[in-house]
Steps between C-alpha positions, in 0.01 A plus 500: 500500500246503247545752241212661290598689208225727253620644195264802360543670195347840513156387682468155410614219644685266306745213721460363838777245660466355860795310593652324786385425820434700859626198744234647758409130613603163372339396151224433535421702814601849326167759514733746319613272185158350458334882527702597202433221314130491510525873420731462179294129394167660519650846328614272204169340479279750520711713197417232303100392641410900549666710266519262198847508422520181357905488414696554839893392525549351774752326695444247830842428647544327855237709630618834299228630292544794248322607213512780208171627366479501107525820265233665341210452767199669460358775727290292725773228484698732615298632757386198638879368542621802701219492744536110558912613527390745712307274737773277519739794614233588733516145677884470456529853695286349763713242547784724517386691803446188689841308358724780400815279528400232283373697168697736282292702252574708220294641254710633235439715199616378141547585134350334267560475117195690482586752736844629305535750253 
């Protein structure tokens, strides 16, 4: 199973970790591992080509991808990154409706330094 994890703090996103594999089809031959992979490559790409973050931390692992935005964006950084997040959510849920056995997604809701008093 291929599992997609989204950390948000307050509403911006800030981490996103795909790991594993579905085992649909054989490698190679797996629609559902190559959907999500193309999805989370061109996600990572496009942060850095279309919203000018130029300092992502990233991790490729064996096909696991994940990924924490930096502090202190600014507005349209910020903007821009949750609607290309967004996007990718939007394709990942797709997926999900036609492959709900094979993806596990959870969008979870964090503190950050920032965020405590």
């Amino acid at each position: 199973m291929i599992e997609i994890r989204v950390k948000k703090s307050q509403k911006q996103y800030i981490a996103v970790g795909v790991t594993g594999h579905a085992n649909y089809d054989e490698h190679g031959k797996d629609i559902v591992c190559a959907s999500v992979s193309i999805l989370a490559q061109t996600l990572l790409a496009s942060l850095g080509a279309l919203s000018g973050i130029a300092d992502i931390d990233y991790s490729v692992e064996s096909g696991d991808l994940s990924f924490e935005l930096p502090m202190g964006l600014d507005h349209e950084q910020t903007y821009n990154s949750n609607l290309l997040i967004e996007s990718f959510l939007i394709g990942i849920n797709g997926i999900l409706e036609i492959y709900p056995d094979y993806l596990d997604l959870q969008v979870e809701e964090v503190l950050t330094d920032d965020d405590q008093i």
